[in-house]
C-alpha positions as CSV (number, residue, x, y, z in Angstrom):
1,X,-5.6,-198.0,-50.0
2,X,-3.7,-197.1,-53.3
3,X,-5.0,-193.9,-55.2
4,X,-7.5,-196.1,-57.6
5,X,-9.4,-196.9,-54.7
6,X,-9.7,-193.2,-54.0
7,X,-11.4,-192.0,-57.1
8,X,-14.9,-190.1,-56.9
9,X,-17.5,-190.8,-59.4
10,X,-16.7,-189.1,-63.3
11,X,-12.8,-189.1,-62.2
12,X,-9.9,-190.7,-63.7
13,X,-6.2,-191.2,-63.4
14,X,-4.2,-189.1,-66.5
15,X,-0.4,-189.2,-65.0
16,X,0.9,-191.4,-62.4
17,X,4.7,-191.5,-60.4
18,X,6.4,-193.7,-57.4
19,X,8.7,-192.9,-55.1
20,X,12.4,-193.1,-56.6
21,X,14.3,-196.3,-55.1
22,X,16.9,-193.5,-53.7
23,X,13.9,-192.4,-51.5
24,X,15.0,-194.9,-48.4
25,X,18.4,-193.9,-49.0
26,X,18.0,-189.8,-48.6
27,X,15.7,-190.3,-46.4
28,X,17.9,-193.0,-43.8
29,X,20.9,-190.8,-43.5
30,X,20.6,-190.1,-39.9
31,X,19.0,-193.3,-39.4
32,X,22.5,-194.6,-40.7
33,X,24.7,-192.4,-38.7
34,X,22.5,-193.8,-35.4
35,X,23.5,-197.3,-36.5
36,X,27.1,-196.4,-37.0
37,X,26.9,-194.7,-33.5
38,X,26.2,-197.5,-31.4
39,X,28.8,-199.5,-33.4
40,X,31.2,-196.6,-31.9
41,X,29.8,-197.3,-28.4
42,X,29.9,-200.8,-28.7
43,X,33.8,-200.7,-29.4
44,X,35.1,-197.8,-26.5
45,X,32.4,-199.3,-23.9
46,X,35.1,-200.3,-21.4
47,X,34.4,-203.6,-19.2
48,X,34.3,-204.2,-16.0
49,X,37.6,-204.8,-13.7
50,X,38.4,-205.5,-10.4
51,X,38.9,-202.0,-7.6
52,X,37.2,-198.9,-8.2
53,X,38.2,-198.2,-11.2
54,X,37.2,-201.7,-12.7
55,X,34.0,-201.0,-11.2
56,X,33.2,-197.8,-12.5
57,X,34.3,-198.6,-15.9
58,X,31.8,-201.4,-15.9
59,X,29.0,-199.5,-15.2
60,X,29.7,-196.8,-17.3
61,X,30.3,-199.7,-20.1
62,X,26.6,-201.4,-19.6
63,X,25.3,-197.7,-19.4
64,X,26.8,-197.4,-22.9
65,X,26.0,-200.5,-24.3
66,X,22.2,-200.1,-23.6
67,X,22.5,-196.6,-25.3
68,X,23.9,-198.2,-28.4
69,X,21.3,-201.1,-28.5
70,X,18.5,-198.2,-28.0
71,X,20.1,-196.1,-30.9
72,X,20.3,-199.5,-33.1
73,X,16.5,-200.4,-32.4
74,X,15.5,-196.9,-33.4
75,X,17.9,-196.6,-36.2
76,X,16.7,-200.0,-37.9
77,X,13.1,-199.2,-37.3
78,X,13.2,-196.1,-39.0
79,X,15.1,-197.4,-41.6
80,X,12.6,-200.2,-42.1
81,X,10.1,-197.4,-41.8
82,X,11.2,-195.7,-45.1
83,X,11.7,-198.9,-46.7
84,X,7.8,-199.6,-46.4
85,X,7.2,-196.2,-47.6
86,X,9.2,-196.0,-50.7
87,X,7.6,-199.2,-51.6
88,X,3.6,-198.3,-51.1
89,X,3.7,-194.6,-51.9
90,X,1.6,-193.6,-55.2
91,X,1.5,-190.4,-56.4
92,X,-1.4,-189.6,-58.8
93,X,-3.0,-186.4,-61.1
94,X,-6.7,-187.1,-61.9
95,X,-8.8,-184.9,-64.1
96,X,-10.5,-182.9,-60.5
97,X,-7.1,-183.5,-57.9
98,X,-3.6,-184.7,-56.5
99,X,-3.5,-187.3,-55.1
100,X,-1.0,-188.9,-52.6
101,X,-0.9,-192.7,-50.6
102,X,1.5,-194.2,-48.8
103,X,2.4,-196.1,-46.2
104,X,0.5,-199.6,-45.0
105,X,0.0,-199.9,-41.0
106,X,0.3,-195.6,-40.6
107,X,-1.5,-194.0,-43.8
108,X,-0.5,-190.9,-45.2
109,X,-2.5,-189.3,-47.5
110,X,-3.2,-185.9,-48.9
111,X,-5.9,-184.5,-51.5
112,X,-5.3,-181.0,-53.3
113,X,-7.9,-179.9,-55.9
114,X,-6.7,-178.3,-58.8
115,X,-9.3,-175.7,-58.9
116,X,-7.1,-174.7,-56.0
117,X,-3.5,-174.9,-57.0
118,X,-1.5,-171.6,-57.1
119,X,1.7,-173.0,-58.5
120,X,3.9,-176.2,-58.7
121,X,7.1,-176.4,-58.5
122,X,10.3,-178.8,-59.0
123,X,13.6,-179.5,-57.5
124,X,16.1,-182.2,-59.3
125,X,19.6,-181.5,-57.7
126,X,22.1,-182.6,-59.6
127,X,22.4,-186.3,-58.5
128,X,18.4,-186.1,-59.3
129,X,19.1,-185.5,-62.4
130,X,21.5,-188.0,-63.3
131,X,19.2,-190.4,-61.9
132,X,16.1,-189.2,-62.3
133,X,14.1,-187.9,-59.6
134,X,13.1,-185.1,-57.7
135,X,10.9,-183.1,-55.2
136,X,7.7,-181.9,-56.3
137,X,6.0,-178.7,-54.2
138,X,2.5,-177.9,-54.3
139,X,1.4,-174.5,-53.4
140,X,-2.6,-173.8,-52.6
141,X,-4.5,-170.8,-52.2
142,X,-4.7,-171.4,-48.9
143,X,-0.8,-170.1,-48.4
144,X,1.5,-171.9,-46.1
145,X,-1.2,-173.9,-44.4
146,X,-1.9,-175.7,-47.9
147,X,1.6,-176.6,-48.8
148,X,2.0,-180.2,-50.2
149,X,5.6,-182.0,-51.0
150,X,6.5,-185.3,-52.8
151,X,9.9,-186.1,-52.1
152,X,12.1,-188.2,-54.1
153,X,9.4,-189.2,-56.5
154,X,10.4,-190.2,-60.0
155,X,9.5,-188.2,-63.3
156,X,9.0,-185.1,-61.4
157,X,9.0,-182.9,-64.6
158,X,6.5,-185.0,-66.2
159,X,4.2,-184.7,-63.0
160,X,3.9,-180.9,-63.0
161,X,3.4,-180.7,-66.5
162,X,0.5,-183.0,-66.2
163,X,-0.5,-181.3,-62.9
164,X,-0.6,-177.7,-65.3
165,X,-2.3,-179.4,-67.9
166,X,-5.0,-180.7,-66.4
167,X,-5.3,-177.3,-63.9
168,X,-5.3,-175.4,-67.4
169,X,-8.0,-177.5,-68.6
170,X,-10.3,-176.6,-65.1
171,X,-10.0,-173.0,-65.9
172,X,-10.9,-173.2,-69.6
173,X,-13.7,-174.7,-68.9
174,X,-14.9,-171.7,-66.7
175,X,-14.2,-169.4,-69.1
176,X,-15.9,-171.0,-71.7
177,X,-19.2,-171.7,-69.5
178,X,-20.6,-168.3,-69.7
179,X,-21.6,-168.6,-73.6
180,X,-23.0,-171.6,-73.9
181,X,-26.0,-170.9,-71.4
182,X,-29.2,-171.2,-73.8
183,X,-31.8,-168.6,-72.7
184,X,-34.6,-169.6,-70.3
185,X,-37.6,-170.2,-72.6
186,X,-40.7,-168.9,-71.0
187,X,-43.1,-172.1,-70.6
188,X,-46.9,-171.9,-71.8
189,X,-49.7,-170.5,-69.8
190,X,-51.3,-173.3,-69.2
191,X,-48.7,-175.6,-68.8
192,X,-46.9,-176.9,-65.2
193,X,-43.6,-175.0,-64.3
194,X,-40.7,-177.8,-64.8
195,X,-38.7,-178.0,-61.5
196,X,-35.3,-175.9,-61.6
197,X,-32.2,-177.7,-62.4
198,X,-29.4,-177.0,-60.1
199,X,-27.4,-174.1,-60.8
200,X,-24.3,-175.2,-62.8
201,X,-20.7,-174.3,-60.2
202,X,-17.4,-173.0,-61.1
203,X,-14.5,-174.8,-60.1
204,X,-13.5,-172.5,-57.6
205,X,-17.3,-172.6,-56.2
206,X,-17.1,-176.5,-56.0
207,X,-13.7,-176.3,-54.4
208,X,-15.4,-174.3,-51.3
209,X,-18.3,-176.6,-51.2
210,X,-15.6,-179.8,-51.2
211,X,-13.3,-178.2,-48.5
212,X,-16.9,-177.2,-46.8
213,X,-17.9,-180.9,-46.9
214,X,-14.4,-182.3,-45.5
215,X,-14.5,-180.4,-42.7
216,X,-18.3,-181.2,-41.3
217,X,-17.4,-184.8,-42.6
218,X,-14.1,-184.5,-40.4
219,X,-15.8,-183.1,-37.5
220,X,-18.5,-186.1,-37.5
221,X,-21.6,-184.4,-38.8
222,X,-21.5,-186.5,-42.0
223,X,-21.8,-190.0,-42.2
224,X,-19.3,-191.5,-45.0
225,X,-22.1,-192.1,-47.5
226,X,-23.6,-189.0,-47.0
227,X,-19.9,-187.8,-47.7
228,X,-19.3,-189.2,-50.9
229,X,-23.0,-188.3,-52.2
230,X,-22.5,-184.8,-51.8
231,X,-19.2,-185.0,-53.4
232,X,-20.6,-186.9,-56.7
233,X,-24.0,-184.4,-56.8
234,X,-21.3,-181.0,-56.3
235,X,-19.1,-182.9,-59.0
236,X,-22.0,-183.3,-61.4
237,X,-22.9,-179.6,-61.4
238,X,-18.8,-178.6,-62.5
């Protein structure tokens, strides 16, 4: 599922990124040195011979041969592994969160609203720089527990202004939503009361009610319609 496919009702997509094509690189490194270890194995295993010896050395070769096809299986798979990542991961800011997809057969995703964003914060090293990418670090509210990290991605600096932009936009709207209330005009006598609208929410108030609705949609007491229904009713009332 790419990030598009994720959008609620009334949001859209203002800055997207990718993973940088370094990403398989940094992230292979001991996958590497596994390779080029059972290359080493595969040289020194000594064969077999004929006495004692011989025989020993044999066994301890096919013991070490098996090791170094065990380490190449694992070191290729996890190289493929990142490969497959760096090419399906989508990192997105949308007007209400940040989003993150990736991976095909084993998703990984993450949502953080920015109602509920502490801080963000870059790393570009200085090979990152030269070629431009970077980590980006998401701190929440919710302390260490809500910690989020895109590593590798590209046009990290242009993420977390986008990510600030759109987080300062959230909190001026709050602050301007107190003046604008028009006072309750007191209906005629005769007349039949008009039901109540809902109560118009802050962002941090439709933040709790979100993280409220993940979790009983998580623990199976909402149905997925049900979900996203809620979702687009508390996003209406913003």
């Amino acid at each position: 599922m790419s990030v598009t496919q994720n959008l609620i009702s009334g949001e859209t997509i203002v800055f997207e990124s990718k993973k940088h094509w370094f990403a398989p690189i940094r992230a292979s490194l001991v996958a590497g040195l596994m390779v080029i270890g059972a290359w080493i194995l595969w040289l020194i295993a000594p064969a077999g011979g004929e006495g004692l010896f011989g025989s020993i050395g044999g066994a301890l070769g096919t013991l070490m041969n098996i090791a170094a096809l065990v380490l190449v299986v694992g070191g290729v798979g996890w190289i493929i592994y990142n490969i497959v990542a760096w090419r399906t991961a989508e990192f997105a800011v949308t007007n209400v969160r940040v989003l993150r997809e990736e991976g095909l057969a084993s998703k990984r995703s993450s949502t953080t609203l920015l109602s509920s964003l502490s801080d963000v914060r870059t790393r570009v090293n200085f090979l990152g720089g030269r070629l431009g990418f970077g980590d980006i670090i998401l701190l929440t509210t919710s302390g260490e527990a809500g910690i989020d990290r895109f590593l590798t991605i590209t046009k990290p600096n242009e993420f977390r202004t986008a990510v600030m932009n759109q987080k300062m936009a959230v909190g001026g709207g709050e602050g301007q939503a107190s003046p604008t209330v028009a006072p309750t005009a007191v209906p005629a006598p005769a007349a039949p009361a008009a039901p109540a609208a809902a109560p118009a929410m802050t962002s941090t108030e439709a933040a709790d009610a979100l993280d409220r609705l993940a979790d009983l949609h998580a623990r199976g007491a909402l149905t997925d319609a049900e979900f996203e229904a809620k979702k687009t009713q508390l996003l209406a009332r913003m």
